[in-house]
C-alpha positions as CSV (number, residue, x, y, z in Angstrom):
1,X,12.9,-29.5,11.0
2,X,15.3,-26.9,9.7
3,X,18.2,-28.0,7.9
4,X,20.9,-27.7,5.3
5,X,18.4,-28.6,2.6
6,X,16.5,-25.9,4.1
7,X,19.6,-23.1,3.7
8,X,20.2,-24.3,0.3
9,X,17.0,-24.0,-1.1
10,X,16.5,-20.3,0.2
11,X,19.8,-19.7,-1.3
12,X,18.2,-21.1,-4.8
13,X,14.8,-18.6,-4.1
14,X,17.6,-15.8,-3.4
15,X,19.5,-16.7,-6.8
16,X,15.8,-16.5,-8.9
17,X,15.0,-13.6,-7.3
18,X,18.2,-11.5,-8.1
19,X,18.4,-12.9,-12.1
20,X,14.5,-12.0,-12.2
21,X,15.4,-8.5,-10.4
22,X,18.4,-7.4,-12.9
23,X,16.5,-8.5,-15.9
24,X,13.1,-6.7,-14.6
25,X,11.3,-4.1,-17.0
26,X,10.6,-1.3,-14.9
27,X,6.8,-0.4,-15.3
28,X,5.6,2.9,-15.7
29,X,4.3,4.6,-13.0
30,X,0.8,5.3,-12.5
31,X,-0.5,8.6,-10.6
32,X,-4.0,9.4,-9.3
33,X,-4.7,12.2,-6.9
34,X,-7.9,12.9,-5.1
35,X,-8.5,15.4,-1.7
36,X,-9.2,13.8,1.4
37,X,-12.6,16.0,1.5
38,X,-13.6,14.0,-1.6
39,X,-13.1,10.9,0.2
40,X,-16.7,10.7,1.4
41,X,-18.1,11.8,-2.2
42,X,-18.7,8.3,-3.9
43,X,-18.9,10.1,-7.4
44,X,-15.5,11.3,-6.5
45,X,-14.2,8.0,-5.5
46,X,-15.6,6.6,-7.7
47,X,-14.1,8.5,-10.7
48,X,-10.7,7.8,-8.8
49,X,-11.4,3.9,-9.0
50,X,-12.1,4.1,-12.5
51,X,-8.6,5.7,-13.2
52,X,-7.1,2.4,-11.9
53,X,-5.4,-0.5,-14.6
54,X,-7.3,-3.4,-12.3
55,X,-5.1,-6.0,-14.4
56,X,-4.0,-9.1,-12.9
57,X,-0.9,-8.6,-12.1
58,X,1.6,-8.1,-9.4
59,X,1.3,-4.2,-8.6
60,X,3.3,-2.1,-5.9
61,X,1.1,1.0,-4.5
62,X,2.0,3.8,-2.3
63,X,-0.1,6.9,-0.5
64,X,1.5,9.8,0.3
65,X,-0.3,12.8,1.9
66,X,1.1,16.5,1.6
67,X,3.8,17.8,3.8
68,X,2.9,19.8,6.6
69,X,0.5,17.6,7.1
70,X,2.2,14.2,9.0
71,X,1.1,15.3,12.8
72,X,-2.0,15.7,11.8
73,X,-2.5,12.9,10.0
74,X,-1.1,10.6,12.6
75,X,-2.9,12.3,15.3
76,X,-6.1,11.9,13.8
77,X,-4.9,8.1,12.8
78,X,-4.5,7.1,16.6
79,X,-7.9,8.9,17.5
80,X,-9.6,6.6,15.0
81,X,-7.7,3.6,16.1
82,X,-8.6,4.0,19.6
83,X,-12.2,4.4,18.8
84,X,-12.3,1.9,15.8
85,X,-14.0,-0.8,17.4
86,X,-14.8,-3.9,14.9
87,X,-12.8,-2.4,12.2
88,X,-9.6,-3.4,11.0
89,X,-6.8,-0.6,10.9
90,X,-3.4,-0.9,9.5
91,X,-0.7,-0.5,12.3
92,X,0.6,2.7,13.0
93,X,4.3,3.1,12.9
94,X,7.0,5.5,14.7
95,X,7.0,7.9,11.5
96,X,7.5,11.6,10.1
97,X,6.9,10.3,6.6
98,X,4.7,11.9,3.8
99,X,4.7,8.1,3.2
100,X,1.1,7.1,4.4
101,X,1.2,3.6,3.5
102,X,3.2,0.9,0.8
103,X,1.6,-2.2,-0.3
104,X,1.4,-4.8,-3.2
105,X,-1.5,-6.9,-4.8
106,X,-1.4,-9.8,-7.1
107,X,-5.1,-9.1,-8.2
108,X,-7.8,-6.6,-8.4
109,X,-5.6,-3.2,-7.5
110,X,-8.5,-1.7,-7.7
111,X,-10.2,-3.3,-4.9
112,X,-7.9,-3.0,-2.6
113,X,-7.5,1.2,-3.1
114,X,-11.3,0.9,-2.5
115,X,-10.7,-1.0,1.1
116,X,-8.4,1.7,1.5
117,X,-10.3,4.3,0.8
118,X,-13.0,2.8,3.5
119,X,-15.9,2.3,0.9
120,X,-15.4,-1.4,1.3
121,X,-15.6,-4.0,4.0
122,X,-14.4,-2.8,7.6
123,X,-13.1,-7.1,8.2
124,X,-10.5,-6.1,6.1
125,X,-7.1,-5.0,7.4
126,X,-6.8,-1.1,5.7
127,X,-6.6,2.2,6.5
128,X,-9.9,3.3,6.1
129,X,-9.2,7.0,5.2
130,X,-12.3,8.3,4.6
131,X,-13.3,7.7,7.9
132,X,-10.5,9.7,9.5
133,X,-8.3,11.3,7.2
134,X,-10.7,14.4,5.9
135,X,-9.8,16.3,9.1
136,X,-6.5,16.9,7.9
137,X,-7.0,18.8,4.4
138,X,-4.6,16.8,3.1
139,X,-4.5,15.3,-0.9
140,X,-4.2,12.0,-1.2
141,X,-1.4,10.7,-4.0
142,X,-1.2,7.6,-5.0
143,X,0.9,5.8,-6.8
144,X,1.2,2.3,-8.1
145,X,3.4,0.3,-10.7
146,X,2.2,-3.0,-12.1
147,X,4.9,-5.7,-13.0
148,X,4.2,-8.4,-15.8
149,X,3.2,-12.1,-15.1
150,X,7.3,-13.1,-15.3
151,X,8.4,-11.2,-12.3
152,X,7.5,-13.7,-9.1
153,X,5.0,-12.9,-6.4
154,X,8.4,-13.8,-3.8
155,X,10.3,-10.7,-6.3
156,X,7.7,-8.2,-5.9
157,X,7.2,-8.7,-2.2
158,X,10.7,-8.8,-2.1
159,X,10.6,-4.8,-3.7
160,X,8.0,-3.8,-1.7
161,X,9.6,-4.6,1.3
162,X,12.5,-2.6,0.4
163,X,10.5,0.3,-0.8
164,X,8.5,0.1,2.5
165,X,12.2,0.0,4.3
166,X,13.0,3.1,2.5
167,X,9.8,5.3,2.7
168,X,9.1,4.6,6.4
169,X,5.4,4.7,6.1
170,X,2.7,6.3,8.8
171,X,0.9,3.1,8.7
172,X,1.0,-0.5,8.0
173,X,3.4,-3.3,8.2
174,X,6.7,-4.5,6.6
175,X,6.6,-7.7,4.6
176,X,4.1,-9.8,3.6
177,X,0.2,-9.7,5.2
């Protein structure tokens, strides 16, 4: 049942998260790059993957692709969808953003890029890029930032949702899978 106790203790979640947000270290930022014609190159990928920190820790990720390159890269992301079949593909959103996609991970960044990239399980919920993307001629750039063990999971989600606010990605959803 939803109640006063109920207000009062998302007010007390609200009040961590803003002391744990104006005493946050900002992390650096991480960059990897790699073309969407390497995608289906597993040396390449897999050269990529091996770029990636794959600490445990909270991390924040974002894909852009190059400009001039959105209407492709959404057309050929509603082709795949409407072919896709058993595989899970991120949403696709009303967007003119270099901003492909923004996401976070407690654990094992590194796996999750992979699912992204589509060299990993197709059950998964991810964009699958190598299986679409390489049409478009478009580099892939990635970015992530990975916050230490004192900055909450609520905190980080919390960012991300704000960054994903901001950068009005092609694909995938706001707040918390």
């Amino acid at each position: 049942m939803f109640s006063v106790d109920i207000i009062a203790k998302c007010i007390k979640d609200l009040k961590t998260s803003i002391n744990m947000l104006e005493n946050i270290k900002m992390p650096a930022c991480n960059k990897l790059n790699i073309s969407s014609k390497n995608l289906t190159k597993p040396m390449e990928v897999e050269s990529l993957l091996k770029l990636i920190d794959n600490k445990n820790t909270n991390v924040i990720y974002v894909f852009y692709i190059d400009k001039g390159k959105v209407e492709c890269v959404k057309n050929a992301a509603q082709k795949y969808r409407s072919k896709k079949g058993e595989i899970h593909f991120s949403q696709i959103n009303n967007s003119n953003s270099t901003c492909l996609y923004v996401g976070s991970k407690i654990t094992g960044i590194r796996g999750r890029i992979k699912q992204h990239i589509g060299t990993d399980n197709t059950r998964t919920y991810a964009m699958h890029l190598k299986s679409w993307i390489i049409k478009c001629d478009t580099n892939i750039h990635i970015e992530y930032y990975s916050f230490d063990d004192s900055v909450s999971r609520e905190t980080v989600q919390l960012m991300e949702n704000t960054l994903w606010r901001q950068k009005k990605p092609l694909l995938g959803k706001l707040g918390a899978k």
